[in-house]
N, CA, C and O atoms as CSV, one atom per row, in Angstrom:
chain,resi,resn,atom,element,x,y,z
A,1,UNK,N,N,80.712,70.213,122.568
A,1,UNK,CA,C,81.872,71.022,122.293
A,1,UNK,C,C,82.138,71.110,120.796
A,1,UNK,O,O,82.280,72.201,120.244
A,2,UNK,N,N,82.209,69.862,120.094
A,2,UNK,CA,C,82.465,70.233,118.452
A,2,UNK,C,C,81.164,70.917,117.946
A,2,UNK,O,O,81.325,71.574,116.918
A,3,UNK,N,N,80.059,70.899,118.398
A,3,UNK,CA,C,78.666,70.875,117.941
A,3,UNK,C,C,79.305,72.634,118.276
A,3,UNK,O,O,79.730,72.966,117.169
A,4,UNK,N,N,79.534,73.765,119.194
A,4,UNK,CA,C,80.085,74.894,119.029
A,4,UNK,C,C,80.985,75.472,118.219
A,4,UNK,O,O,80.879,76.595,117.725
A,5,UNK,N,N,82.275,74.371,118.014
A,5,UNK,CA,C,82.766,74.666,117.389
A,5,UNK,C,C,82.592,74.930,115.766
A,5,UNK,O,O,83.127,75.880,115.197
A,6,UNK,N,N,81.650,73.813,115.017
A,6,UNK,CA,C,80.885,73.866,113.747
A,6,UNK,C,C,80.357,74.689,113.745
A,6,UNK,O,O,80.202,75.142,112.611
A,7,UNK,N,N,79.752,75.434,114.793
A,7,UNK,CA,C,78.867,76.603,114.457
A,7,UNK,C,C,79.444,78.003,114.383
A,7,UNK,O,O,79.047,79.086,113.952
A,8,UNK,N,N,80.536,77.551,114.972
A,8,UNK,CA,C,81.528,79.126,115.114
A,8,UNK,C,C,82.181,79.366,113.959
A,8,UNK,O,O,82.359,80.426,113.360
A,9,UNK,N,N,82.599,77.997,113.654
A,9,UNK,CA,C,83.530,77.831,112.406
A,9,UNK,C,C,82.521,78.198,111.017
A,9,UNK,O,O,83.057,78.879,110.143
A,10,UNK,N,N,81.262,77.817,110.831
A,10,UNK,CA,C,80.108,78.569,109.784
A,10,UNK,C,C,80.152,80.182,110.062
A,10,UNK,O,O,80.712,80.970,109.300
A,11,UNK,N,N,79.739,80.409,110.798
A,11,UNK,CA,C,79.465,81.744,111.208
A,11,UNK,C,C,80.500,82.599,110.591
A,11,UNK,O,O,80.105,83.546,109.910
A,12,UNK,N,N,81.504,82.443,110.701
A,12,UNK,CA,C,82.844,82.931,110.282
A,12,UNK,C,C,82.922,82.538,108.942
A,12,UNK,O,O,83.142,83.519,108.231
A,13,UNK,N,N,82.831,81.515,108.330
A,13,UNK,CA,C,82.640,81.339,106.578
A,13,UNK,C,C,81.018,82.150,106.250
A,13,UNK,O,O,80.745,82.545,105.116
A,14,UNK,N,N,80.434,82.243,106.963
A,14,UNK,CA,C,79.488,83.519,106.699
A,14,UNK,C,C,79.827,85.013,106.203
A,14,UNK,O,O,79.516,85.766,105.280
A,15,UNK,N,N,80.608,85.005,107.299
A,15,UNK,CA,C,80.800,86.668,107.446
A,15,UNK,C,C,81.899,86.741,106.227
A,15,UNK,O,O,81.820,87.559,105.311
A,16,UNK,N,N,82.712,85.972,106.329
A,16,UNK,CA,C,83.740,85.730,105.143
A,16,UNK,C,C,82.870,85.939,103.956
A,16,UNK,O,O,82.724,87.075,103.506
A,17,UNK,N,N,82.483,85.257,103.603
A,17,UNK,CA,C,81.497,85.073,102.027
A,17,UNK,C,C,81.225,86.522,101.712
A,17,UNK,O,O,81.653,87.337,100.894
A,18,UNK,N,N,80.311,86.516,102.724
A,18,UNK,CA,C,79.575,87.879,102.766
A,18,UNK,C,C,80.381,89.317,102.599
A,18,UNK,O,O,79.952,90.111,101.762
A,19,UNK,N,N,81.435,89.625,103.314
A,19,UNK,CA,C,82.349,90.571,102.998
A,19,UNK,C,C,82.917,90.289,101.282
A,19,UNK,O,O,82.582,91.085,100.405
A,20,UNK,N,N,83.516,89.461,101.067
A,20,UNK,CA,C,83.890,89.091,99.481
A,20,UNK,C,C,82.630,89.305,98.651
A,20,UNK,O,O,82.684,90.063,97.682
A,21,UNK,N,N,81.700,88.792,98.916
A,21,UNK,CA,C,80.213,89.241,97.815
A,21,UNK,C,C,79.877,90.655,97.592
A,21,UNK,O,O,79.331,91.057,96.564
A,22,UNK,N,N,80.392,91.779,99.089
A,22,UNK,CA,C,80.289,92.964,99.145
A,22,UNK,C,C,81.183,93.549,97.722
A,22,UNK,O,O,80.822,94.132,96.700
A,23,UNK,N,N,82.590,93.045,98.261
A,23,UNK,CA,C,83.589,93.742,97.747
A,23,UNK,C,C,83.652,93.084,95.651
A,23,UNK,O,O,84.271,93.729,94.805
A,24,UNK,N,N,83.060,92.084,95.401
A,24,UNK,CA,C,82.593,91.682,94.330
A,24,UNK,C,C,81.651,92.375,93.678
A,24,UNK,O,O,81.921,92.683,92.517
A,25,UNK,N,N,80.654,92.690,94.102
A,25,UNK,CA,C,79.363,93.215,93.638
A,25,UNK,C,C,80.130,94.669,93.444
A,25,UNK,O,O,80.151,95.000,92.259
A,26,UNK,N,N,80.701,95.514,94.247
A,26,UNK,CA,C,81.169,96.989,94.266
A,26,UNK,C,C,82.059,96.920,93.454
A,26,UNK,O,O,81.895,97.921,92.755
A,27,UNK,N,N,83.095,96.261,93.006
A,27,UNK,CA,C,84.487,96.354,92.269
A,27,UNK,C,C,85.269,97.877,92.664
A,27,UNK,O,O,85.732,98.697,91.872
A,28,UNK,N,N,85.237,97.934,94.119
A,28,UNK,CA,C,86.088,98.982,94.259
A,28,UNK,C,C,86.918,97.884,95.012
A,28,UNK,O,O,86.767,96.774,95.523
A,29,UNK,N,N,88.220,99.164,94.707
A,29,UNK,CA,C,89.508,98.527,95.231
A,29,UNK,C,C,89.616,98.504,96.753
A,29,UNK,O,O,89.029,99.181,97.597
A,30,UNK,N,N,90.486,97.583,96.868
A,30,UNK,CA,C,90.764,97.644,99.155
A,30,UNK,C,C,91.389,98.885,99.229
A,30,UNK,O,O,91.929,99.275,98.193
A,31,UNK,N,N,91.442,99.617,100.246
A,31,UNK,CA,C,91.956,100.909,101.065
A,31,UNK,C,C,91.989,100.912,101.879
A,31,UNK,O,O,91.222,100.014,102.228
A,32,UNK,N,N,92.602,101.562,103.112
A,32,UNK,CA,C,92.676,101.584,104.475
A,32,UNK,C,C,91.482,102.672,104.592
A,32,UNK,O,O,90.856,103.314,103.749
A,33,UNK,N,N,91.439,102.596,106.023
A,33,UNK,CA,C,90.302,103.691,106.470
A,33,UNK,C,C,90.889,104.936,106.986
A,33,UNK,O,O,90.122,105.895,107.080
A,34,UNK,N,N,92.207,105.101,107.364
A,34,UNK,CA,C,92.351,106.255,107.623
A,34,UNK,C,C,93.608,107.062,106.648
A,34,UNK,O,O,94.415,107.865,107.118
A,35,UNK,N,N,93.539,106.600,105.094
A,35,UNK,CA,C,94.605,107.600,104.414
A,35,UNK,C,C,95.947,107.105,104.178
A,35,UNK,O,O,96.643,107.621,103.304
A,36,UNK,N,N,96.405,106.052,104.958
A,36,UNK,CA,C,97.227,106.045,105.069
A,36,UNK,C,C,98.832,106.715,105.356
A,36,UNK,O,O,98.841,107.530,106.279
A,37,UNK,N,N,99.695,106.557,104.922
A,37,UNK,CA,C,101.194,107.603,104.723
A,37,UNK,C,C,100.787,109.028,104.288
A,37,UNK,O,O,101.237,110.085,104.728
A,38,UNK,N,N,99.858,108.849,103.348
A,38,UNK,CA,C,99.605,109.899,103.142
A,38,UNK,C,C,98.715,111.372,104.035
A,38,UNK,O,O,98.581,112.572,103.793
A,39,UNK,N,N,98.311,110.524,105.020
A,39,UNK,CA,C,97.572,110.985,106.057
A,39,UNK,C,C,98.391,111.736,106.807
A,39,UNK,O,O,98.170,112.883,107.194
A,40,UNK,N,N,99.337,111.079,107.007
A,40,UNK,CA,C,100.724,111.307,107.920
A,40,UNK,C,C,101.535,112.626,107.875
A,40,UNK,O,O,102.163,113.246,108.733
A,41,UNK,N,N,101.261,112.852,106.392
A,41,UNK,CA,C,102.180,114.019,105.679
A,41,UNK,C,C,103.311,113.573,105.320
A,41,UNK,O,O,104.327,114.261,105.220
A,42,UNK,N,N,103.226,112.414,105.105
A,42,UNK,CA,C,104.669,111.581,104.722
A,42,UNK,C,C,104.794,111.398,103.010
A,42,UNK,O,O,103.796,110.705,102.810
A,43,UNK,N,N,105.172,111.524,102.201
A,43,UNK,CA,C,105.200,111.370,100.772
A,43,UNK,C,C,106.087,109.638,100.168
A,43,UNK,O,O,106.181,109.103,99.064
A,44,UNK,N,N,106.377,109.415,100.996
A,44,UNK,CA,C,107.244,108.087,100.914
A,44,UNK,C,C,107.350,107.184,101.789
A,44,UNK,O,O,107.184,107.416,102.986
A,45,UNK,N,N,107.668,105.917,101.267
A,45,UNK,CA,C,107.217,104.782,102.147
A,45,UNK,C,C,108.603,105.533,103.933
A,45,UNK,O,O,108.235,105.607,105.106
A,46,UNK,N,N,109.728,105.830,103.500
A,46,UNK,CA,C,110.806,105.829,105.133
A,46,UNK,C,C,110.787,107.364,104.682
A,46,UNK,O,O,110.678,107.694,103.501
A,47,UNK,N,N,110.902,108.261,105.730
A,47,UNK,CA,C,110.669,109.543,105.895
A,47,UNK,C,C,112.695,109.545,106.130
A,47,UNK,O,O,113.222,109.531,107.243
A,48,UNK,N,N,113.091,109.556,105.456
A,48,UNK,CA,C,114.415,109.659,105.735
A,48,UNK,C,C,115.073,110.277,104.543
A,48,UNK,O,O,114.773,109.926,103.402
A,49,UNK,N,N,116.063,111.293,104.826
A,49,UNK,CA,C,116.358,112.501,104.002
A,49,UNK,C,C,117.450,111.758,102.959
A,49,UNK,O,O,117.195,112.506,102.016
A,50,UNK,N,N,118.139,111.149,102.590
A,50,UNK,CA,C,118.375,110.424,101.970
A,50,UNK,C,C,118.450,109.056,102.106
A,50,UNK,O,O,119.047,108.593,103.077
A,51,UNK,N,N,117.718,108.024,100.934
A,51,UNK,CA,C,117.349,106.813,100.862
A,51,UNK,C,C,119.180,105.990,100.509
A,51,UNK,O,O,119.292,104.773,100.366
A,52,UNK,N,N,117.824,104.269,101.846
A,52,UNK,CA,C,119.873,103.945,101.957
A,52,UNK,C,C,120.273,103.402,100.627
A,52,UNK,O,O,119.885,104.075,99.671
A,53,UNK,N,N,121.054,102.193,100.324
A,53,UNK,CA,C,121.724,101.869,99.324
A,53,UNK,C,C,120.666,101.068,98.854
A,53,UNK,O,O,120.376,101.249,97.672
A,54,UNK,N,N,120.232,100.506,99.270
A,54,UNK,CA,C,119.367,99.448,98.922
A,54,UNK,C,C,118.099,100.337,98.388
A,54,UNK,O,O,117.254,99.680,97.781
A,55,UNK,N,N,117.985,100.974,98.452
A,55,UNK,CA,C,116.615,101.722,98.259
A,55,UNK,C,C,117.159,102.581,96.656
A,55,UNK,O,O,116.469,102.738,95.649
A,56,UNK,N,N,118.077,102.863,96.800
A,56,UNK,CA,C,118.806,103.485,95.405
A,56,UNK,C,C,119.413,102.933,94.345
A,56,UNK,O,O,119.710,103.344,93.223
A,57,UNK,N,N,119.594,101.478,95.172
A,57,UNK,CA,C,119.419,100.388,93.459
A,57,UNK,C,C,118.100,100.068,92.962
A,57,UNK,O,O,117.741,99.908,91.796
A,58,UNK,N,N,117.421,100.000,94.059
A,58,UNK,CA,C,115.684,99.441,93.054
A,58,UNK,C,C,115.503,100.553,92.457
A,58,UNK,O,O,115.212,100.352,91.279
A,59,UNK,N,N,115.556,102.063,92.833
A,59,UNK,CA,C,115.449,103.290,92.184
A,59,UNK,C,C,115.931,103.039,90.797
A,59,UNK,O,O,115.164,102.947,89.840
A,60,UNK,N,N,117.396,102.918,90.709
A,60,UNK,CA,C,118.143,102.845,89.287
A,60,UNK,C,C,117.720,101.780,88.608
A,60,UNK,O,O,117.987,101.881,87.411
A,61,UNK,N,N,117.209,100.874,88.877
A,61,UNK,CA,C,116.747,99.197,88.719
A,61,UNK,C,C,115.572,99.533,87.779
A,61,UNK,O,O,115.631,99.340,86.565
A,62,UNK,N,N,114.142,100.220,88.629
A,62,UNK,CA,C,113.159,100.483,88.182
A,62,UNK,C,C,113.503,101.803,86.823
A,62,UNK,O,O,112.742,101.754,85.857
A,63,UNK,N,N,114.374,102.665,86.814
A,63,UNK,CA,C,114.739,103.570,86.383
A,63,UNK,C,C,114.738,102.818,84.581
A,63,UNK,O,O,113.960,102.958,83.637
A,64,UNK,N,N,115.675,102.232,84.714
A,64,UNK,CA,C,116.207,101.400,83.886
A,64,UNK,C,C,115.000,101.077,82.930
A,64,UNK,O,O,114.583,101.644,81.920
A,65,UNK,N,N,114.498,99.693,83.782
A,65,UNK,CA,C,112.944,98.932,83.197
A,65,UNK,C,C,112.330,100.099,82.457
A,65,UNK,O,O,111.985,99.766,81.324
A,66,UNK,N,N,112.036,101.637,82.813
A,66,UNK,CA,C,111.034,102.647,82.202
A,66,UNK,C,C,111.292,103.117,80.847
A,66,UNK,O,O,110.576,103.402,79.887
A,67,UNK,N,N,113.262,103.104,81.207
A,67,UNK,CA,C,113.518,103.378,79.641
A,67,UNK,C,C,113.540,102.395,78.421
A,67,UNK,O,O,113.463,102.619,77.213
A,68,UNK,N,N,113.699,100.983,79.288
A,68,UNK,CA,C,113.677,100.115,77.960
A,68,UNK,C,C,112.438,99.541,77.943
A,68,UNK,O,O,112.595,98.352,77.666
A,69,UNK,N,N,111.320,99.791,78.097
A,69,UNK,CA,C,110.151,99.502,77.542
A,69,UNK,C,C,109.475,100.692,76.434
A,69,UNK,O,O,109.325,101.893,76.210
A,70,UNK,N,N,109.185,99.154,75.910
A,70,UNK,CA,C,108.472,99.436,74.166
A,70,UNK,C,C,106.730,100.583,74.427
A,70,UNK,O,O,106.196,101.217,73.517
A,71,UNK,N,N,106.390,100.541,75.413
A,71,UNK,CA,C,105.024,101.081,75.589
A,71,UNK,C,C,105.539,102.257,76.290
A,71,UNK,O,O,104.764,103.120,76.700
């Protein structure tokens, strides 16, 4: 029984390795496979015609940060 389990448990740090060596060697970025939101026809993370309160302080929040940076 452990003698399966060691081997299941390699197998899987295999495939592991191996996917990361892929994505190392390529230096492309992660993506979904199907498009995501944008797939959807959605332009924004909540499809909702006006964003709630909470969503309109990080707005003004981030707003802020753009104007007072030096770059």
């Amino acid at each position: 029984m452990l003698t399966v389990f060691i081997a299941t448990f390699t197998i899987f740090l295999l495939v592991i390795f191996g996917m990361s060596l892929g994505f190392i060697v390529k230096r492309k970025s992660i993506q979904g496979s199907c498009g995501g939101i944008a797939a959807l026809g959605m332009e924004k993370a909540c499809n909702c015609p006006e964003p709630c309160d909470a969503r309109k302080n990080r707005i003004e929040r981030e707003a802020k940060l753009q104007k007072s940076r030096i770059l």
